[in-house]
KEKE-3310 file (N, C-alpha, C; in steps of 0.2 Angstrom, whole numbers, plus 5000, padded with zeros to 4 digits):
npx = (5623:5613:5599:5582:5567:5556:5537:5523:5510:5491:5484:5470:5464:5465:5450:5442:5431:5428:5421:5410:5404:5391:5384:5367:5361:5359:5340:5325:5318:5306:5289:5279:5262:5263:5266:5281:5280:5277:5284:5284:5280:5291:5297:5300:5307:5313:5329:5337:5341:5354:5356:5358:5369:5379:5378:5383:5395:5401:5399:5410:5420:5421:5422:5435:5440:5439:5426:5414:5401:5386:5375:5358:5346:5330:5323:5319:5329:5341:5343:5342:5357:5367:5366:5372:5387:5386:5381:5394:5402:5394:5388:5374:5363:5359:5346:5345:5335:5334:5344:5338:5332:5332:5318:5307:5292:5281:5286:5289:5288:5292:5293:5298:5312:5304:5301:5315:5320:5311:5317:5310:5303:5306:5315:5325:5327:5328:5343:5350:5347:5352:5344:5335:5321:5314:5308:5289:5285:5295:5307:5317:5336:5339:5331:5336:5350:5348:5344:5350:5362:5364:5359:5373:5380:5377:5379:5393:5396:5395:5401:5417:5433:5432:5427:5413:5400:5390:5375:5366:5361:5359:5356:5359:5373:5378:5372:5381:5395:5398:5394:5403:5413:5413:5406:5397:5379:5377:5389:5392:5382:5377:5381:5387:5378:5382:5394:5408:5412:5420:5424:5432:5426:5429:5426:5428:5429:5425:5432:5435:5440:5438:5429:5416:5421:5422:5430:5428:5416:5419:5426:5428:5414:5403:5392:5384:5371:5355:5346:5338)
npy = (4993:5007:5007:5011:5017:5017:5028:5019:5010:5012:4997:4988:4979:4961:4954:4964:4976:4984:4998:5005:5020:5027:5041:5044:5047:5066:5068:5069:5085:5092:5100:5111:5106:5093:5081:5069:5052:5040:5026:5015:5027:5035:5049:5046:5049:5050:5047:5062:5068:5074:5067:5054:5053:5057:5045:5035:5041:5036:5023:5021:5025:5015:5004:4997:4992:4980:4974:4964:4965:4972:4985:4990:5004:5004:5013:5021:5030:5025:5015:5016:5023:5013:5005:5006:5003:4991:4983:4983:4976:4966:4960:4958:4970:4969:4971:4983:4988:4996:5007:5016:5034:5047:5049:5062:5065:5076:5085:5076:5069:5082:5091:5094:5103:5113:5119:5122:5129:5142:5145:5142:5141:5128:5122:5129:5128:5115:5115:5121:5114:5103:5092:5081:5076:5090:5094:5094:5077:5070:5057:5054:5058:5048:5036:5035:5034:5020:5009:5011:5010:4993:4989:4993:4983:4972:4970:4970:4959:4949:4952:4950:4955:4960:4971:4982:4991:5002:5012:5026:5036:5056:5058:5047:5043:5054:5051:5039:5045:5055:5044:5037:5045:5053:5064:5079:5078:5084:5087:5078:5082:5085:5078:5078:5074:5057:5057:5050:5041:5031:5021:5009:4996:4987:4976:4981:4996:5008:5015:5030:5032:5041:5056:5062:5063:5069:5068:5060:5068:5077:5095:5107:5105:5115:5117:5112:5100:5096:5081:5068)
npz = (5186:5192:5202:5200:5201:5195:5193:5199:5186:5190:5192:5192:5206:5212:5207:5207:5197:5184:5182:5168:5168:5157:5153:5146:5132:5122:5127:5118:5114:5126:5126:5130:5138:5132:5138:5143:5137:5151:5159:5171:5179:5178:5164:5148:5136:5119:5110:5105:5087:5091:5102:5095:5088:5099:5105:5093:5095:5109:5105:5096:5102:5114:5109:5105:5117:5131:5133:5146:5147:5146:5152:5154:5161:5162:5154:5139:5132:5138:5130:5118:5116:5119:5111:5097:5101:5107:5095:5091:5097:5101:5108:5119:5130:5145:5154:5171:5182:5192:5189:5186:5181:5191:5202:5197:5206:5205:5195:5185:5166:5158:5164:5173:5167:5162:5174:5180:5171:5173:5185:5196:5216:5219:5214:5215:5228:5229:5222:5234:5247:5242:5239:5232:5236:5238:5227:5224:5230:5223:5223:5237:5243:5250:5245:5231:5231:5238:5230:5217:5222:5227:5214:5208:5216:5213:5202:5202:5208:5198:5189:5192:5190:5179:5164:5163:5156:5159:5155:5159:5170:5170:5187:5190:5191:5196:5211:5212:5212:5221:5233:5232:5232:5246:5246:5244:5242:5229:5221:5208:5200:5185:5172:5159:5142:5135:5141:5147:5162:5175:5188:5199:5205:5224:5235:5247:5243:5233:5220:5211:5194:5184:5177:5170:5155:5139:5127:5118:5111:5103:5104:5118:5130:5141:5148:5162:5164:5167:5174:5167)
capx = (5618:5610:5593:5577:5560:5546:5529:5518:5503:5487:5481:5464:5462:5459:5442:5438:5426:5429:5414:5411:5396:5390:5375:5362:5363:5354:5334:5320:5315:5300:5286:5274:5257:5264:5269:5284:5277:5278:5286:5284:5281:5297:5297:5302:5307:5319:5333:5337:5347:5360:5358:5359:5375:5381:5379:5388:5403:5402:5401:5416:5425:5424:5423:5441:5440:5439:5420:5411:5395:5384:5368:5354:5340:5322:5322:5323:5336:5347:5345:5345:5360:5369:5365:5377:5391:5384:5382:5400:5406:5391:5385:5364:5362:5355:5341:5344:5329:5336:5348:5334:5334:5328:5309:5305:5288:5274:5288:5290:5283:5297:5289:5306:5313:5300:5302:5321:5320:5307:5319:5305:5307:5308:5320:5331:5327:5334:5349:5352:5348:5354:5341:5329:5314:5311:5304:5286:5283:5301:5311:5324:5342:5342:5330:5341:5357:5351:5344:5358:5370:5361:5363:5379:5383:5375:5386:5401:5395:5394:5408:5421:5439:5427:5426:5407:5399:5382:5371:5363:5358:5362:5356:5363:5378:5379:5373:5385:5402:5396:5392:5410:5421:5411:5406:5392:5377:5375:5395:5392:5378:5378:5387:5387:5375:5388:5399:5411:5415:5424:5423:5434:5423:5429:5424:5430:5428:5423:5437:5434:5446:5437:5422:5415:5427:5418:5437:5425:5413:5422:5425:5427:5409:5406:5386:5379:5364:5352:5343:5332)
capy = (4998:5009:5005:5015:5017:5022:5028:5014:5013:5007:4990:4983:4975:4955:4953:4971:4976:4992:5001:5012:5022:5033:5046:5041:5055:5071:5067:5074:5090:5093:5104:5112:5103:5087:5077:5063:5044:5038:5023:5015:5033:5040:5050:5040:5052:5045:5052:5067:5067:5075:5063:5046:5054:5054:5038:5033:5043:5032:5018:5022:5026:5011:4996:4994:4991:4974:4974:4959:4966:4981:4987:4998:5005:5003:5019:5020:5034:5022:5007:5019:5025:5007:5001:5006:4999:4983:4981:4985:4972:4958:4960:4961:4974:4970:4977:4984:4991:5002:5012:5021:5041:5049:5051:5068:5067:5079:5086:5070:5070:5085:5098:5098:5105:5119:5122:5123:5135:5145:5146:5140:5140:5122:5119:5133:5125:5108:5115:5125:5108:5097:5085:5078:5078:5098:5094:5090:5072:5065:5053:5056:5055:5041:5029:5034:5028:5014:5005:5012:5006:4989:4985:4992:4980:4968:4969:4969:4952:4946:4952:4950:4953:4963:4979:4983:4995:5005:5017:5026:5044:5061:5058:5039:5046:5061:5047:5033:5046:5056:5038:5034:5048:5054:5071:5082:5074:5085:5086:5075:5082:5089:5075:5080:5068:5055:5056:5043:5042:5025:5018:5002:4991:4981:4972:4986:5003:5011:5022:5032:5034:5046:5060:5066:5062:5069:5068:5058:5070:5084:5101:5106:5106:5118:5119:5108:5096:5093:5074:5067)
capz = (5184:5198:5204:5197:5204:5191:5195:5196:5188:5191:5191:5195:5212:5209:5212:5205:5194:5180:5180:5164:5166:5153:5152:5139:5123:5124:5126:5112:5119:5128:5122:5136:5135:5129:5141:5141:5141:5157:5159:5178:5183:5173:5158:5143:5129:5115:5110:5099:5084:5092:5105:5091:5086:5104:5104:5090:5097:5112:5105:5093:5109:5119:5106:5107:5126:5132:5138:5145:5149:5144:5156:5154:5163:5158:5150:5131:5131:5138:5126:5112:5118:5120:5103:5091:5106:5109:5090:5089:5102:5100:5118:5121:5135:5151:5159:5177:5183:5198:5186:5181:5184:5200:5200:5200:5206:5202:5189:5178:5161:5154:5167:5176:5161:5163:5180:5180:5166:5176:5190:5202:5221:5223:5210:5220:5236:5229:5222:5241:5249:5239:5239:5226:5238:5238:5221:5225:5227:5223:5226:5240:5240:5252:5241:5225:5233:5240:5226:5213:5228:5226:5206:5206:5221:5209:5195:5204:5211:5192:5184:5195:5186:5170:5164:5162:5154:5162:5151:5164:5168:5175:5193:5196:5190:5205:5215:5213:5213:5228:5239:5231:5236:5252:5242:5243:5237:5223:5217:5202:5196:5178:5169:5149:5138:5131:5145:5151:5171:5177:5197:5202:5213:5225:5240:5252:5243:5225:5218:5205:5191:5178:5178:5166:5149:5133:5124:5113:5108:5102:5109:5127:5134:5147:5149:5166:5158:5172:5174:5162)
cpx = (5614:5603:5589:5571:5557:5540:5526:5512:5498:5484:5475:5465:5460:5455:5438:5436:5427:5424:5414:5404:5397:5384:5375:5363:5358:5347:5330:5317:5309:5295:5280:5267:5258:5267:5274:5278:5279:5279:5288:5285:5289:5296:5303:5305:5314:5325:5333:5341:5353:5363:5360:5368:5381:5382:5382:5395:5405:5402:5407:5422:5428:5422:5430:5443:5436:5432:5416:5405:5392:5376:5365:5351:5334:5319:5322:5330:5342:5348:5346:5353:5370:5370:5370:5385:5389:5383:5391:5406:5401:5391:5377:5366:5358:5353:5341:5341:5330:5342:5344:5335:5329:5322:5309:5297:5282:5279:5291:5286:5287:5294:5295:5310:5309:5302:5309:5322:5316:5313:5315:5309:5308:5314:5325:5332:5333:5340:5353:5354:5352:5350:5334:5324:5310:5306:5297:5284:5290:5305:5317:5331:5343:5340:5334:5347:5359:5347:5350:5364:5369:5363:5368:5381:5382:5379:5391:5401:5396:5398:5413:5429:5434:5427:5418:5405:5391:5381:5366:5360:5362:5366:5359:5370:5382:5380:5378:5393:5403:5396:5401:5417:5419:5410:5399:5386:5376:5384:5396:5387:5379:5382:5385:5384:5381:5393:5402:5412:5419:5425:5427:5431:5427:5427:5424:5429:5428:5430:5435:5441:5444:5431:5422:5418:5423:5425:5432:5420:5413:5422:5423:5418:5407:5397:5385:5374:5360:5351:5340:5334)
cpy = (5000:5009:5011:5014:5021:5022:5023:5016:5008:5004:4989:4980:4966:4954:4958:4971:4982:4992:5006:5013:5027:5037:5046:5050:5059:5069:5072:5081:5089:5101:5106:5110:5097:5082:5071:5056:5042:5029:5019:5020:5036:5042:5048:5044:5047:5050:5056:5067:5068:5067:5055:5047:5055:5048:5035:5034:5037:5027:5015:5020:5021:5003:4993:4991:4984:4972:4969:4958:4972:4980:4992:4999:5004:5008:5018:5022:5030:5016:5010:5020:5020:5005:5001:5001:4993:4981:4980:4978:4965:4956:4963:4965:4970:4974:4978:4988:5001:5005:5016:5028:5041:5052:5058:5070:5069:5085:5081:5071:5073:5091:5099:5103:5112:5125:5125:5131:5142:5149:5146:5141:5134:5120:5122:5130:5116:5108:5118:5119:5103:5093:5088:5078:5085:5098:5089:5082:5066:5061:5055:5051:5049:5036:5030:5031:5021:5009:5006:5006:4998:4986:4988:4985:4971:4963:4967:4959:4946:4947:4954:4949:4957:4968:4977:4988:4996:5011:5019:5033:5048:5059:5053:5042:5049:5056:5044:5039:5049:5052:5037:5037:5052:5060:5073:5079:5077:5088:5084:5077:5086:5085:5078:5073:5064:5053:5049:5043:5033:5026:5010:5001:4985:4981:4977:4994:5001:5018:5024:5036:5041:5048:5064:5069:5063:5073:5066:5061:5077:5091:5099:5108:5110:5120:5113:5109:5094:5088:5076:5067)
cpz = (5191:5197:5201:5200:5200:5196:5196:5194:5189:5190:5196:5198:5210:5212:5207:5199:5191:5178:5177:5163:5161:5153:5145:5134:5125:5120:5120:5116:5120:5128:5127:5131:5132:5132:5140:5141:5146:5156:5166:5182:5182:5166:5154:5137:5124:5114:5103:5095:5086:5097:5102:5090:5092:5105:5101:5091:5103:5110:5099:5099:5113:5114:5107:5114:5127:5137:5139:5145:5149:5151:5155:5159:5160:5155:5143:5129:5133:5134:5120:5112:5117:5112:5100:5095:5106:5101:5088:5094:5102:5107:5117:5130:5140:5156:5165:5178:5187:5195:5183:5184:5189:5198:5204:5202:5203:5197:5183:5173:5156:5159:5173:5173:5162:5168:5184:5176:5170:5182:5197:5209:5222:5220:5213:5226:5235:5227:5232:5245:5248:5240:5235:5229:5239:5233:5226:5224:5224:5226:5231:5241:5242:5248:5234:5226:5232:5234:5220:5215:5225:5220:5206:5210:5217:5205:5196:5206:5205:5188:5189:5189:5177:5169:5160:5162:5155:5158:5157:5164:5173:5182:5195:5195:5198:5209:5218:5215:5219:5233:5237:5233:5243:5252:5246:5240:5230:5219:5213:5198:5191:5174:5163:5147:5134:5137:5148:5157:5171:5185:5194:5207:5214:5232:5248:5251:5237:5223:5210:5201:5184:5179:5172:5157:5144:5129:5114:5107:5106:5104:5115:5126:5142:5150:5154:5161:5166:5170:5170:5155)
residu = (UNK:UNK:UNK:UNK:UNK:UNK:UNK:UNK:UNK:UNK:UNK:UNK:UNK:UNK:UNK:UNK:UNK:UNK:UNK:UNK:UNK:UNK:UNK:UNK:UNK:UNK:UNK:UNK:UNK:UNK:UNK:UNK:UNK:UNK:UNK:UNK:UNK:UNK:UNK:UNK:UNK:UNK:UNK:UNK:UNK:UNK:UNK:UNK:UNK:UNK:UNK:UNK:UNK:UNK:UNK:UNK:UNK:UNK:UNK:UNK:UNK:UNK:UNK:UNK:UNK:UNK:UNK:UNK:UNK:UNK:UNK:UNK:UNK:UNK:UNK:UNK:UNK:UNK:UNK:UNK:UNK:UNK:UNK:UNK:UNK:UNK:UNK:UNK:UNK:UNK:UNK:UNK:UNK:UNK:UNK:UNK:UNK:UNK:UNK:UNK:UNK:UNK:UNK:UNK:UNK:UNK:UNK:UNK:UNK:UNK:UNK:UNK:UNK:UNK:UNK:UNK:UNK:UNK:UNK:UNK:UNK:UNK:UNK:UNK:UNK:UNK:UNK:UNK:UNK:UNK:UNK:UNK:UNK:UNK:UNK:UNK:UNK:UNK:UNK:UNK:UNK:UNK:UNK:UNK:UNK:UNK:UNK:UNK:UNK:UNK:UNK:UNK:UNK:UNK:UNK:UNK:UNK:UNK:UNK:UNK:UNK:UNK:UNK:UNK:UNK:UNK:UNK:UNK:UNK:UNK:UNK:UNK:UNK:UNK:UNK:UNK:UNK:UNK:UNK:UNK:UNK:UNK:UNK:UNK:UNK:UNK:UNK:UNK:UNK:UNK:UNK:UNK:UNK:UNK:UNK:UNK:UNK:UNK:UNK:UNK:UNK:UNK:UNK:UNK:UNK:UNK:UNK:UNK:UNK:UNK:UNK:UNK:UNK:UNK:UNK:UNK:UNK:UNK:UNK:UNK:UNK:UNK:UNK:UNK:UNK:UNK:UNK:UNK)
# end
């Protein structure tokens, strides 16, 4: 019989680490004059029904999948978010602190939101620049990174050989694919509420095998969703 070479495909690294991030469900809208709850100097909203119902898409989605370990941030919208998944598999989520979303300064509370809408010039200047400190008062890209960088670098260290599932947000999102594929800093940003992405960490490099996958939430999707 004459010899054959298929495609190979690809397998996990031993040692590595399948990191499935997801963006938390679409938050409750924000209401000029009403400020979000702030939560460590982030606003806190919950999620909106569309966004509950996201969440059950996702955790329909990835209950099948062999997951040893869920993570949130300290936000609500992402433990909401986790819930119906973690009940679906009999995993309690853990808290990583530094997956929370990027501090927007003197626009936290939902007044991003605002100012966005507005077409402000800071908000123009930060998409021009690309960077999160235009907005006054915010966090910049480098301290986003390097804590994100950090609890990823975490995780990997704790689940070696595990696929693990991160509820997270917009901006860590941007953050982590960007540091992963050596992008623009602002090339990831706009994931879809719901969204699946997948990164292999290991020891030497971050490969990313999926962006942005809302397969699960019916119809194509074609609206950027900013942070928050």
């Amino acid at each position: 019989m004459a010899a054959e070479y298929r495609q190979p495909r690809f397998a996990r690294p031993p040692g590595a680490t399948d990191l499935i991030l997801v963006r938390h469900g679409e938050s409750a809208p924000h209401r000029p004059g009403a400020s979000f709850a702030l939560v460590d100097g982030h606003g806190d909203p919950e999620l909106s029904p569309d966004g509950h119902d996201q969440a059950e898409r996702v955790g329909a989605r990835l209950a099948s999948e062999p997951v040893d370990a869920i993570y949130v941030s300290s936000l609500r919208r992402t433990h909401e978010t986790a819930a119906p998944l973690a009940a679906r598999v009999g995993i309690t989520p853990a808290v990583e602190p530094d997956l929370r979303e990027v501090h927007l300064g003197e626009w936290e509370g939902g007044l991003f939101r605002e100012r966005a809408a507005a077409q402000d010039p800071a908000w123009i200047r930060m998409h021009t620049e690309q960077r999160w400190d235009a907005i006054p008062g915010a966090e910049s890209n480098e301290s986003l990174l390097a804590r994100c960088r950090a609890a990823v670098e975490r995780i990997h260290a704790a689940h070696p050989d595990s696929l693990v599932v991160a509820v997270v947000h917009g901006g860590v999102i941007g953050a982590l694919l960007a540091h992963a594929t050596g992008s623009r800093p602002f090339a990831f940003n706009g994931a879809d509420n719901g969204s699946v992405h997948h990164l292999v960490l290991t020891a030497e490099r971050w490969i990313l095998r999926r962006y942005n996958d809302t397969g699960h939430l019916g119809g194509l999707s074609s609206a950027a969703t900013p942070p928050t």
